[in-house]
N, C-alpha and C positions, 0 to 999 in steps of 0.2 A: 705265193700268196696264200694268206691263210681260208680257209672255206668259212663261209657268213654260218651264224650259230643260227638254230632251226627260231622260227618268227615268234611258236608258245616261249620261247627263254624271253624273248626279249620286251613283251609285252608287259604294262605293271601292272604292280599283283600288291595289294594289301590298301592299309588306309594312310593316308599322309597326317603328321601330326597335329596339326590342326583340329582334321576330326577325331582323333582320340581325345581332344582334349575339350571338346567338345562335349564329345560320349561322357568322358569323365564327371565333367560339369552338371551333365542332366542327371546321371545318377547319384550324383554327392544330392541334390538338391531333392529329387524325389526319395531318398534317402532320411533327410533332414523332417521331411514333412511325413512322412511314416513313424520315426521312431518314439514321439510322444503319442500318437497314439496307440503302438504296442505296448507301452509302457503302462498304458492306464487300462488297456484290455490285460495284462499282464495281474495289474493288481486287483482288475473287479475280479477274475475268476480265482484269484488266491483267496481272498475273501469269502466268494460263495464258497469255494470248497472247505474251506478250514469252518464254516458254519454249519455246513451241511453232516461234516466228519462230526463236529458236537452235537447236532441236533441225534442224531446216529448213538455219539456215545452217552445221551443223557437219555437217552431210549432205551437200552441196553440196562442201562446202571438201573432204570426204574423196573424194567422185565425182569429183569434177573433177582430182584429183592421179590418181587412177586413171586415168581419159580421155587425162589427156596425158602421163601416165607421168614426170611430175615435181614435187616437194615443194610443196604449197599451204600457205600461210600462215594462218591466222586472227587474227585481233589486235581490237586497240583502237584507235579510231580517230578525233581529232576533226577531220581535214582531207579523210576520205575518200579518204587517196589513198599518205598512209604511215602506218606502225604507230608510228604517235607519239599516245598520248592513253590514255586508262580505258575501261574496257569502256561507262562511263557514258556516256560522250562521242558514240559509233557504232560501228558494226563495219567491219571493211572484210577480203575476202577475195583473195588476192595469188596470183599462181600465177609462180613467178619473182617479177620488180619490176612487173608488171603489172597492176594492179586488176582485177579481174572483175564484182566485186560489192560498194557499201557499203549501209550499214542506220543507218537514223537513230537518234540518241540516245534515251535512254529520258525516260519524262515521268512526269512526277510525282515522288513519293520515294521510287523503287525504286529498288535498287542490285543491280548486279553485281558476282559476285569468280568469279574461276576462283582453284581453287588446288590446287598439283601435289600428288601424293599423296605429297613428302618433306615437306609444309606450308607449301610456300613459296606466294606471292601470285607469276602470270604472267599477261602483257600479252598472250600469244600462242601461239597452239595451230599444230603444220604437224602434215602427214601428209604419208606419203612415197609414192612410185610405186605402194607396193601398197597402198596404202593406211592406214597403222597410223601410230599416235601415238606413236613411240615416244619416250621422258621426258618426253612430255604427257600423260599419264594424269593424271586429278582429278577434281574435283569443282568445276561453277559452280553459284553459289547468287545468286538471287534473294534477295533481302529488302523490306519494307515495313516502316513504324512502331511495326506492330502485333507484330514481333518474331519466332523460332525457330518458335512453331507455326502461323506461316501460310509460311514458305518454299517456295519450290519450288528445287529440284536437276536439274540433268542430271549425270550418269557419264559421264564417256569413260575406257575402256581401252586398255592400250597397243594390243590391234590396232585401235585406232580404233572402235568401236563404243559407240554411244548410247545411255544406258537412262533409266529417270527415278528420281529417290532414291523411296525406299518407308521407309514406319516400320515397320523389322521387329519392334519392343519394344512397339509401339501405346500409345505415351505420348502422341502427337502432333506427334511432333518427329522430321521425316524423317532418317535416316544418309548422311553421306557413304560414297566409295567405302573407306572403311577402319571404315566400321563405328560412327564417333562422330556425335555428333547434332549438327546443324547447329548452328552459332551467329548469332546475327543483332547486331550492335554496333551 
């Protein structure tokens, strides 16, 4: 006769398939209900920070023409090294033909547009000795897919000066420097 196996063997031990599948099911589903909203925390903070990195480097482009008491460039840049390309491509900051500083392309499907407050679409912002923007005043506007009410905006004034758009109508839809709502295409 064989001897009985000790009583911990034969005791069950785990989960029966059922509740796996179970378990499965609640995490697929609280799963499902999480990922749009990491997805839009995802892109609000891509946005601040790609505004924040410009407001940073339109600071910079204006200190630095101050400092050396000569017209700095800001531009578009996909070689890093001249003002040839889309805002999308890279930044690059120029003091004379000099590079000082470039900034990598943007990721994802954000878009940039600077555009002068005659309405035209420009490649590139200077500031001069004292610092002022002067026929570069605008508006840069961020965009994402999700369209005009998640934009973000920077202002620059002719004397060169930084602000961020604000919705002064509190529709949701921030104003450029002339007072109309952003549009996002």
């Amino acid at each position: 006769m064989l001897p009985h196996p000790p009583r911990f063997l034969c005791d069950e031990a785990g989960y029966t398939l059922s509740e796996l599948l179970l378990a499965l099911a609640v995490l697929a589903i609280v799963t499902a209900l999480a990922i749009p909203s990491l997805t839009t925390l995802l892109l609000e903070n891509r946005l601040t920070t790609y505004s924040n990195q410009l407001n940073g480097a339109l600071q910079l482009a204006r200190s630095e023409a101050v400092k050396r008491g000569q017209t700095t460039t800001f531009c578009g840049s996909h070689d890093g090294k001249t003002c040839a390309g889309s805002w999308n491509e890279g930044w690059l900051i120029l003091a004379g033909s000099a590079p000082l500083q470039t900034f990598p392309a943007l990721e994802g499907r954000i878009s940039l547009h600077f555009t002068l407050s005659n309405g035209t679409l420009s490649e590139r912002i200077q500031f001069n000795a004292q610092g002022f923007s002067i026929a570069y005043a605008g508006t840069w506007r961020f965009c994402d897919p999700r369209g005009s009410a998640h934009a973000r905006a920077l202002l620059v004034n002719s004397s060169g000066r930084v602000s961020s758009a604000r919705d002064s109508n509190h529709n949701g839809i921030p104003e450029d420097d002339q007072g109309q709502e952003l549009l996002c295409s």
